[in-house]
C-alpha positions, 0 to 999 in steps of 0.5 A: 928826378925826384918829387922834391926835386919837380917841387923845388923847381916848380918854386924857383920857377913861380918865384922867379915870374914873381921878381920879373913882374914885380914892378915896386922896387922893394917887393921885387928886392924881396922876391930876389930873396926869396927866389935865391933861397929857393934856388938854394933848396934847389941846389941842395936837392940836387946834392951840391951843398957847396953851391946852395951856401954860396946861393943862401950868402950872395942871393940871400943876404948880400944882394938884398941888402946892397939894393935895400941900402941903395933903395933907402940912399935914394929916398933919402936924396929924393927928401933933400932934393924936396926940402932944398 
């Protein structure tokens, strides 16, 4: 095993902690998406690129986004709920 290799893993690992004991909705979405772009840089370092592409659109982009989207469509019904 490489040092890159022992240096990613330490990352995913520090990352995921973070997401776990995040506990404000919007840092843990953010920490999600950090933790999958690391774990992409994992999977490169392991030689599957095929799979860290895969990583970097699920883990990266879409997901983050769908519980932002979500996170925003509840504040929203939060301020109808107060103002009706």
């Amino acid at each position: 095993m490489t040092g890159l290799q022992v240096v990613c893993l330490l990352v995913v690992a520090v990352a995921g902690t973070a997401v776990v004991l995040t506990r404000v909705p919007l840092r843990q979405t953010l920490a999600s998406a950090v933790l999958g772009l690391g774990l992409a840089v994992l999977f490169l370092a392991f030689g599957a690129p095929d799979v860290a592409l895969s990583q970097i659109v699920v883990a990266g982009v879409a997901l983050p986004v769908m519980v932002l989207l979500t996170l925003a469509k509840i504040h929203a019904g939060d301020r109808e709920d107060q103002d009706g």
